[in-house]
C-alpha positions as CSV (number, residue, x, y, z in Angstrom):
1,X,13.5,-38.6,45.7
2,X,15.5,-39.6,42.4
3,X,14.3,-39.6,39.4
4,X,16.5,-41.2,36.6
5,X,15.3,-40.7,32.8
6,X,16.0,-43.0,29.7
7,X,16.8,-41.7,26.1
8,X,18.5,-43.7,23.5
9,X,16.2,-46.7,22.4
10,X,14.6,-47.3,19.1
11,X,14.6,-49.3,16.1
12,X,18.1,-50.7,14.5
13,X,18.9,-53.4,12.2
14,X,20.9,-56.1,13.2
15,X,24.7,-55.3,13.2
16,X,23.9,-51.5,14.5
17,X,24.5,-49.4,17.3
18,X,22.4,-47.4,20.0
19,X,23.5,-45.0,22.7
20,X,21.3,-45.7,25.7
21,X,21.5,-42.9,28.5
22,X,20.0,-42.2,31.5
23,X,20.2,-38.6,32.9
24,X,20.2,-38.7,37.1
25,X,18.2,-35.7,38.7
26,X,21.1,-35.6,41.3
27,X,24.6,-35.6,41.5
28,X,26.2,-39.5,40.9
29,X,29.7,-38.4,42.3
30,X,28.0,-40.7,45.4
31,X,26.2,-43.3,43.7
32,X,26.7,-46.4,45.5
33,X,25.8,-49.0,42.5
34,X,24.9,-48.4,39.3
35,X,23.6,-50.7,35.8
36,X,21.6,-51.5,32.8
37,X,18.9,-54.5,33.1
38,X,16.8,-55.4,30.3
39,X,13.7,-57.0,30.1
40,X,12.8,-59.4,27.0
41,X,9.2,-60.3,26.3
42,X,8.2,-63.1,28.7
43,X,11.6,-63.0,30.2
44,X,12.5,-62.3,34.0
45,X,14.7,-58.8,34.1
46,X,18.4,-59.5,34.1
47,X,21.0,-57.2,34.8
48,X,22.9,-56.5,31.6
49,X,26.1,-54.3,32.5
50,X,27.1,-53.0,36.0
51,X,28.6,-50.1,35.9
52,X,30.6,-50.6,39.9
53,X,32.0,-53.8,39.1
54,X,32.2,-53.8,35.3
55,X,30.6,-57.0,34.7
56,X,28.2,-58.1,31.9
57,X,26.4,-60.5,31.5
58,X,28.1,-62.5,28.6
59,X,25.7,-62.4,25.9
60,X,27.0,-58.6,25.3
61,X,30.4,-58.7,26.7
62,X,32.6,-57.3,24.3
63,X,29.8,-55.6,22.3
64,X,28.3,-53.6,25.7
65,X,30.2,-50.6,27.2
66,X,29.1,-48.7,30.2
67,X,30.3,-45.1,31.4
68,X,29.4,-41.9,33.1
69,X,29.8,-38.5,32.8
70,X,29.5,-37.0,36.4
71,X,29.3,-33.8,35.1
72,X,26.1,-34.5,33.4
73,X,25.2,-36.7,36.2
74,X,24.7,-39.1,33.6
75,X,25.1,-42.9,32.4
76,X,25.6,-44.6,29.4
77,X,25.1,-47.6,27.9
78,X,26.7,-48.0,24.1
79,X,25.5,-51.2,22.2
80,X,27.4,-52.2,19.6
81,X,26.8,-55.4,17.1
82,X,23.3,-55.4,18.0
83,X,21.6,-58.9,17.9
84,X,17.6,-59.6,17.2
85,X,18.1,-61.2,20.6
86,X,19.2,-57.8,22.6
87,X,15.8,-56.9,21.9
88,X,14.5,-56.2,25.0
89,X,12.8,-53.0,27.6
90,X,16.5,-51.6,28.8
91,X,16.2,-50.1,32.5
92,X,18.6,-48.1,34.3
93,X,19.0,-48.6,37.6
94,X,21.0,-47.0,40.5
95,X,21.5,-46.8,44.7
96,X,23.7,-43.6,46.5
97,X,25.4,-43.9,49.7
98,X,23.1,-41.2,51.1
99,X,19.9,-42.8,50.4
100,X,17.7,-45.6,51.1
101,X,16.2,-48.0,48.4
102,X,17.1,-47.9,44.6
103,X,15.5,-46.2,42.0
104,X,14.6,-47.2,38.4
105,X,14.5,-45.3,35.2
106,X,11.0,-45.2,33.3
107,X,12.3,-47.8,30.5
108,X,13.2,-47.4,27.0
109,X,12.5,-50.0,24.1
110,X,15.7,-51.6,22.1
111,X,13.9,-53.3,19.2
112,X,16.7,-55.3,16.7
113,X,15.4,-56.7,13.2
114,X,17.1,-59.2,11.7
């Protein structure tokens, strides 16, 4: 089993930035597919940045970077220019060659005031 774990989220005004990471409890030099979804209230989860093929969705392109740091066996997701509308549960997400199914992170609120 994998267990990936969130850090980052909290409250920013509009215009601000947040750090989102998620910390792997293996190594990612083989993760297969790897990337941020976010839930909004009453929404259906989308997949916000993918980390394997660099695409966002593009409400946050050009305001969303993605990254690792293998040697942390960790991800990242900086937000910059946050919107009242980015506010949302942000999930990490992730697959390795080596193992079967996915596995999620626990979530970690991104609340933007306006």
């Amino acid at each position: 089993q994998v267990q990936l774990v969130e850090s980052g989220g909290g409250l920013v005004q509009a215009g601000g930035s947040l750090r989102l990471s998620c910390a792997a409890s293996r190594s990612i030099s083989s993760i297969k597919t790897m990337g941020w979804y976010r839930q909004a209230p009453g929404k259906q989860r989308e997949l916000a940045a993918d980390l394997t093929s660099g695409g966002r969705i593009d409400s946050v392109k050009g305001r969303f970077t993605i990254s690792r740091d293998n040697a942390k066996n960790t991800f990242y997701l900086q937000m910059n220019s946050l919107k009242p509308e980015d506010t949302a549960v942000y999930y990490c997400n992730a697959r390795w060659w080596n193992l079967s199914g996915d596995f999620w992170g626990q979530g970690t609120q991104v609340t933007v005031s306006s």
